[in-house]
C-alpha positions as CSV (number, residue, x, y, z in Angstrom):
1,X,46.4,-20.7,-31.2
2,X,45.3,-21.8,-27.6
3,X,48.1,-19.5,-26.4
4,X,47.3,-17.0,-27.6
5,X,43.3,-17.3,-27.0
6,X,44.5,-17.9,-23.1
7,X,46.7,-14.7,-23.0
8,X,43.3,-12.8,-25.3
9,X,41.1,-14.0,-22.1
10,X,43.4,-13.2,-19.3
11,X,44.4,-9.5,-20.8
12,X,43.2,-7.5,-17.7
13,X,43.4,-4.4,-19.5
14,X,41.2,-5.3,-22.6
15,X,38.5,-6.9,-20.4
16,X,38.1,-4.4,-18.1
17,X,38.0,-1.3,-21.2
18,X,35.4,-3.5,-22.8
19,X,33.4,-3.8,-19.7
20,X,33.7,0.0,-19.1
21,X,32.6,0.1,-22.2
22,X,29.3,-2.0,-22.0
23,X,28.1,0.1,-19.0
24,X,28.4,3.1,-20.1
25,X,26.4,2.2,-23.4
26,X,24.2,-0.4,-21.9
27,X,21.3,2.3,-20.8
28,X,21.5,3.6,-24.1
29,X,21.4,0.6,-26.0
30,X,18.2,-2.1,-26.9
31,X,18.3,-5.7,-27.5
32,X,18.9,-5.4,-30.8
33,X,21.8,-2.8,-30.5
34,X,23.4,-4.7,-27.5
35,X,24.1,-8.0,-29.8
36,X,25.3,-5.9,-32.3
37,X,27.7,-4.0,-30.5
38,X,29.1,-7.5,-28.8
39,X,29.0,-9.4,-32.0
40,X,31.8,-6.3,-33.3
41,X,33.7,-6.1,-30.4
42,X,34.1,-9.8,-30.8
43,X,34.8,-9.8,-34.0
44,X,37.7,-6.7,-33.9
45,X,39.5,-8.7,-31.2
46,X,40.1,-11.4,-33.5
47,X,41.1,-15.2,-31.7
48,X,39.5,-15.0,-28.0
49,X,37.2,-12.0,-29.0
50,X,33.9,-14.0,-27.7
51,X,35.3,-15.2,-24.8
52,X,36.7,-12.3,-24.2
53,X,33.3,-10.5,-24.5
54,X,31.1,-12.7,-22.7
55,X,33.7,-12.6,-20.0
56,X,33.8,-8.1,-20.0
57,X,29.7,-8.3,-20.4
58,X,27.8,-11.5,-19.0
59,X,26.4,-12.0,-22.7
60,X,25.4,-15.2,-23.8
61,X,27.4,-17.0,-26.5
62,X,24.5,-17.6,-28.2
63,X,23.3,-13.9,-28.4
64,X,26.9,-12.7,-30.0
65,X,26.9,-15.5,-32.5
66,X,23.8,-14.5,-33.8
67,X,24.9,-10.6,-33.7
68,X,27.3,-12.1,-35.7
69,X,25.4,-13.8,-38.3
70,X,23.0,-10.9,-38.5
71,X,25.9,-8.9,-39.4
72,X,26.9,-11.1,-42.0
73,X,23.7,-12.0,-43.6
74,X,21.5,-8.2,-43.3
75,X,19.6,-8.7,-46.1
76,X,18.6,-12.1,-45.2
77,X,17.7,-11.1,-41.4
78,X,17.5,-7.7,-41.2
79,X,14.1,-6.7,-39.2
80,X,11.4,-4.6,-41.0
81,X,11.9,-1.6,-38.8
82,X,14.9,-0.4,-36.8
83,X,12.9,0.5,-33.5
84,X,12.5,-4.0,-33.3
85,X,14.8,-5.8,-31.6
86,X,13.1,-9.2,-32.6
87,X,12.1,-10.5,-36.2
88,X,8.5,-11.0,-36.1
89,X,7.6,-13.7,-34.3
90,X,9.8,-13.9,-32.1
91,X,10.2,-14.0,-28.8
92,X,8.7,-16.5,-25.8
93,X,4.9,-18.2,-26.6
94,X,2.4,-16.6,-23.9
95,X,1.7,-19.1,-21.4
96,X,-2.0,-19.8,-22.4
97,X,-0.8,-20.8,-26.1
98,X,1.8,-23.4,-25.0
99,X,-0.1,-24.7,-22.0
100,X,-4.0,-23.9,-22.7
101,X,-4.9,-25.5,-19.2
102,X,-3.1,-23.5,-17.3
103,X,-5.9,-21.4,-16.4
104,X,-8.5,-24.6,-15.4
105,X,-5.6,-25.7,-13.5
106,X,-5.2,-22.4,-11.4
107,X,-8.8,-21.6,-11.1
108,X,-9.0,-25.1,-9.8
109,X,-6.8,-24.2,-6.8
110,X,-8.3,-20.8,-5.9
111,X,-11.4,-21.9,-6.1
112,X,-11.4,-23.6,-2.3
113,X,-10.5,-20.3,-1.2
114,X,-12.1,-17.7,-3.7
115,X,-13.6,-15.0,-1.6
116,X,-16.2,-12.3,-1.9
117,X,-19.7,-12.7,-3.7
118,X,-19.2,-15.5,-6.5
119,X,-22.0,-13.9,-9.3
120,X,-19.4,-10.8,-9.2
121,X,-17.2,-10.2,-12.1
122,X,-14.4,-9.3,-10.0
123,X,-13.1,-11.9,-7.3
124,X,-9.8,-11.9,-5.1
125,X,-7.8,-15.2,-3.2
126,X,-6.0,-15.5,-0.2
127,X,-3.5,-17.5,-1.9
128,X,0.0,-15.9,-3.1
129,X,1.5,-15.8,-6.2
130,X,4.5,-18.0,-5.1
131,X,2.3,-20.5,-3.5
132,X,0.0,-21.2,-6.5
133,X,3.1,-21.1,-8.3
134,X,4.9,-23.9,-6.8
135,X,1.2,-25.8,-6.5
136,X,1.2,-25.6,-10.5
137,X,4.8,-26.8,-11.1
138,X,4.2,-29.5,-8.8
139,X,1.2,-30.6,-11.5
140,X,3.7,-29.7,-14.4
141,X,2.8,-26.8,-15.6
142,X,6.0,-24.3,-16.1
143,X,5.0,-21.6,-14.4
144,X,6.3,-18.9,-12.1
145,X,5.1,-16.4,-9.6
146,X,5.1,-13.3,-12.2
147,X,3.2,-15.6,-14.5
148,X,0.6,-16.7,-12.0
149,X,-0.1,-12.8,-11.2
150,X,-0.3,-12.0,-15.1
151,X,-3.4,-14.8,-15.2
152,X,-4.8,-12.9,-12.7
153,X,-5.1,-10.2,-14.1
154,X,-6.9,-11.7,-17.1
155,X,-9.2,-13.3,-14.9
156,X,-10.1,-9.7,-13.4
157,X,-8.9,-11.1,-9.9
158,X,-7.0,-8.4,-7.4
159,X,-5.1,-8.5,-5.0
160,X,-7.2,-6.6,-1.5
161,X,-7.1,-6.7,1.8
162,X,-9.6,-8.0,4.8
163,X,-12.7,-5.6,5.2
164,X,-14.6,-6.0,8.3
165,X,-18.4,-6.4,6.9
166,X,-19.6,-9.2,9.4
167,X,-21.0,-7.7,12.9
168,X,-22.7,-10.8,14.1
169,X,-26.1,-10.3,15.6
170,X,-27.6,-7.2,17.0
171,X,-29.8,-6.4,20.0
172,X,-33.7,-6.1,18.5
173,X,-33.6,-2.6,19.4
174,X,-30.8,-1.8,18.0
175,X,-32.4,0.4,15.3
176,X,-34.8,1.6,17.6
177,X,-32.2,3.3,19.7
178,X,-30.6,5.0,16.9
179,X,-34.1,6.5,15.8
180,X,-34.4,7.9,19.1
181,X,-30.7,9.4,19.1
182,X,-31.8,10.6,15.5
183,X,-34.9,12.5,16.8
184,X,-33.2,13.9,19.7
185,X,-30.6,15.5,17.5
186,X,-32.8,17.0,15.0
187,X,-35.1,18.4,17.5
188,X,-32.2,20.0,19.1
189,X,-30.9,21.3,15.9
190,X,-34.5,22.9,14.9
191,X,-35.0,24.7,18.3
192,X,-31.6,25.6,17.4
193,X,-29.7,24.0,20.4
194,X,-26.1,23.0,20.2
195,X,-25.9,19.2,19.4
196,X,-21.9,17.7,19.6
197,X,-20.8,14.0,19.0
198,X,-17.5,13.4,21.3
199,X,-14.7,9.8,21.0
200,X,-11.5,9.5,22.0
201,X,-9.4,8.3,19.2
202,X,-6.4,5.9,19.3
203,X,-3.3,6.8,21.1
204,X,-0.2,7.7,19.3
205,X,3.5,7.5,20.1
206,X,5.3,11.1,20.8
207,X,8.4,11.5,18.8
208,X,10.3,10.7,15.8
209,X,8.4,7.1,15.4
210,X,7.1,5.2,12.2
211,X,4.1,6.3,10.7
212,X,2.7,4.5,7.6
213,X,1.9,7.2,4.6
214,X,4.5,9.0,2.6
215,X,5.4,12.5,2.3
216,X,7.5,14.5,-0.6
217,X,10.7,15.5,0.6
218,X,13.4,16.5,-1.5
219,X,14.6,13.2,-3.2
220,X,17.0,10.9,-1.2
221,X,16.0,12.8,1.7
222,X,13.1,10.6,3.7
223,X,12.9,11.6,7.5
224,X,14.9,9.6,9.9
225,X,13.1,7.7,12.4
226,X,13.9,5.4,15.3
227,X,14.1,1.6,14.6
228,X,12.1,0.6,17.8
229,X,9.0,1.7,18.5
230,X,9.0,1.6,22.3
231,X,7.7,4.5,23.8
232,X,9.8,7.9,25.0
233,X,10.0,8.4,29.2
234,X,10.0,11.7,28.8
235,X,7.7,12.5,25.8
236,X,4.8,9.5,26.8
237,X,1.6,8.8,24.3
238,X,-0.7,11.3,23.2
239,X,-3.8,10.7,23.6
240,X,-6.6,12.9,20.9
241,X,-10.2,13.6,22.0
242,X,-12.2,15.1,19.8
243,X,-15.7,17.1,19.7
244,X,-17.6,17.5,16.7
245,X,-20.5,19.9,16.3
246,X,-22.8,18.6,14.4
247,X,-24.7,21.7,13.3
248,X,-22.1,23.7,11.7
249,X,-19.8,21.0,10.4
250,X,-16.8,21.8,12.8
251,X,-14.4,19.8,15.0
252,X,-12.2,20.1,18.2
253,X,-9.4,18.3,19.0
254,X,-7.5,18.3,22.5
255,X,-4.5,16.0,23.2
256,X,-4.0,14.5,26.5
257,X,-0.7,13.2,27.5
258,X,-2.5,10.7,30.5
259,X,-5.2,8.0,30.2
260,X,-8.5,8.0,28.3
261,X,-10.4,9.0,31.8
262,X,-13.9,11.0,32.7
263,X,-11.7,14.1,33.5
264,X,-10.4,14.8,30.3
265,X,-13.3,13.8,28.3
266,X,-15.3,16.4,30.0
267,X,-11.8,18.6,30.1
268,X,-12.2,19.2,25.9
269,X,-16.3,19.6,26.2
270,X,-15.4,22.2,28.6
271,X,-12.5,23.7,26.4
272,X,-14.9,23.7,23.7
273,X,-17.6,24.9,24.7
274,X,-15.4,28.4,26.6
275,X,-13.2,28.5,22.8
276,X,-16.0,28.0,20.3
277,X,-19.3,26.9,21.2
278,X,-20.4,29.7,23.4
279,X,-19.6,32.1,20.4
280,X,-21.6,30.1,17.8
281,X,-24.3,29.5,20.2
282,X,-24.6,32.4,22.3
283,X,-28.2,32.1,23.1
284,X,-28.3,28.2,23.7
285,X,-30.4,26.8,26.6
286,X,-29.1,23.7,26.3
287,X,-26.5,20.9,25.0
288,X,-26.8,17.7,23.6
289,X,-23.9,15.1,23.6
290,X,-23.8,11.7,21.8
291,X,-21.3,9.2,22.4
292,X,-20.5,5.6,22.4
293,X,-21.5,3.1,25.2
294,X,-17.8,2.2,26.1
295,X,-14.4,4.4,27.8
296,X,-14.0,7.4,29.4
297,X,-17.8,8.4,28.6
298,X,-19.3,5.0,29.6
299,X,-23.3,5.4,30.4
300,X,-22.3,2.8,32.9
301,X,-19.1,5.2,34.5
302,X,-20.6,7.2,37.8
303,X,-17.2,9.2,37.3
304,X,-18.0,10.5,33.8
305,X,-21.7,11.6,35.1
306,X,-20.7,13.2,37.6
307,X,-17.5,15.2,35.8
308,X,-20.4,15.8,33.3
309,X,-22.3,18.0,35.7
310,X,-20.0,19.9,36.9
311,X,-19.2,20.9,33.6
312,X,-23.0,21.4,33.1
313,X,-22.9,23.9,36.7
314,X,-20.0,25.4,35.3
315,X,-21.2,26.7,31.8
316,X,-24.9,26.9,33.0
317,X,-26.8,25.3,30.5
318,X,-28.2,21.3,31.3
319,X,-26.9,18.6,29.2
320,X,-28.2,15.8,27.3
321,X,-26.5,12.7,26.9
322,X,-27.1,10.1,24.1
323,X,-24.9,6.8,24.3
């Protein structure tokens, strides 16, 4: 009888049809089904058939003996409904019934490092999964990282991200400043002057380079990019500058292929102003322009004042600058 369980287990053939077999019904099949379907196979094949099984499919002995048993026995462990795969009751104990301090225990080690405001409901740790994890098992508790983020969950913590909220202190006339700039705007807009805000936004890589963001191509079909994101000889950086009319809720962008300098800052004004803004404002007298303190439109940059005016001589109207 060894024999021939030896020559049952090293049958090439029958191993390899029953594991064809398995994976073509395994999608198909629940955990209910799967045990059943094992525990017959086994059972056809006779001497070797579990071995044999377990072998073709990666099955647990266990879980085809008790196919097997619920086979032989239905009416004693047949399940109340045929969509179960478990008698009632069954199944692994959640965490918080076998180990009820579990959750003082892991609130204990996020609390050091809890963020955010701490009379909120919801709170958020810099602490991963894995981490607290291995911290818990350390104390005992049999835990694991899938577990940890589960708890989580019923603690209504989330996993975020950094958010820049803290800007240190401020000059006493800060807000002072920014109700002048306020005025000046609105009593352009009422005499009904063109008013534009103008930045220079960050520089971007030319060519087939790694963005973050998805897109819907056809599936299996994602666009090819380069592995390295050093830049192209040829193609350079592009660099956006962008002027934003305030009054009628409209931007401009141009792209520079050089530095952030006064030249092409005042370049786009001036593009605007010949594309767009003369045709919404035909009859303006003058222009107001608000920017930041800092780059190519510095309030401290002689080279961006006096690009401005020659813009200003150009297009005949005087301009305005708010930093």
């Amino acid at each position: 009888m060894l024999m021939c369980c030896m020559r049952s287990m090293a049958d090439p053939m029958m191993i390899e049809t029953l594991k064809e077999k398995f994976e073509a019904l395994q999608p198909l099949m629940s955990e209910r089904l799967r045990r059943h379907w094992a525990a017959t196979e086994a059972k056809a094949l006779g001497q070797g058939g579990i071995a044999a099984v377990i072998h073709a499919t990666g099955l647990s002995r266990n879980t085809i003996t008790r196919g097997m048993a619920e086979l032989a026995d239905t009416p004693k462990l047949s399940l109340p409904s045929p969509t179960r795969s478990r008698r009632p009751g069954g199944g692994r104990r959640p965490v918080i019934e076998t180990d009820p301090i579990v959750i003082q225990a892991l609130e204990t080690l996020v609390e050091p490092t809890t963020r955010g405001d701490p009379m909120s409901p919801l709170r958020w740790t810099c602490k991963s999964t894995r981490k607290l994890a291995e911290a818990l098992q350390r104390q005992g508790h049999r835990v694991g990282a899938r577990t940890v983020a589960r708890l989580f969950h019923a603690l209504d913590y989330s996993l975020q991200a950094n958010r820049k909220t803290r800007e240190g202190s401020s000059h006493p006339g800060r807000h002072a400043q920014f109700e002048y700039i306020n005025a000046q705007v609105r009593a352009f807009q009422e005499r009904g002057q063109p008013v534009v805000s103008i930045d220079a936004k960050k520089k971007a890589l030319v060519g087939d380079f790694f963005n973050k963001g998805q897109e819907w191509p056809p599936q299996g079909t994602p666009e090819e990019v380069g592995t390295h994101d050093f830049p192209d000889p040829h193609l350079g950086k592009a660099m956006p500058y962008g002027v934003y009319d305030m009054t009628t809720n409209h931007g401009w962008i141009s792209v520079g292929i050089d530095h952030d300098t006064a030249q092409c800052a005042t370049a786009t004004l001036r593009r605007w102003w010949q594309e767009r803004g003369s045709h919404v404002s035909p009859q303006a007298e003058a222009l107001l322009v608000t920017a930041d303190s800092g780059g190519s439109n510095s309030r401290r940059s002689r080279l961006w004042k006096v690009a401005l005016q020659a813009v200003a001589d150009e297009i005949g109207l005087p301009i305005s600058v708010c930093h």
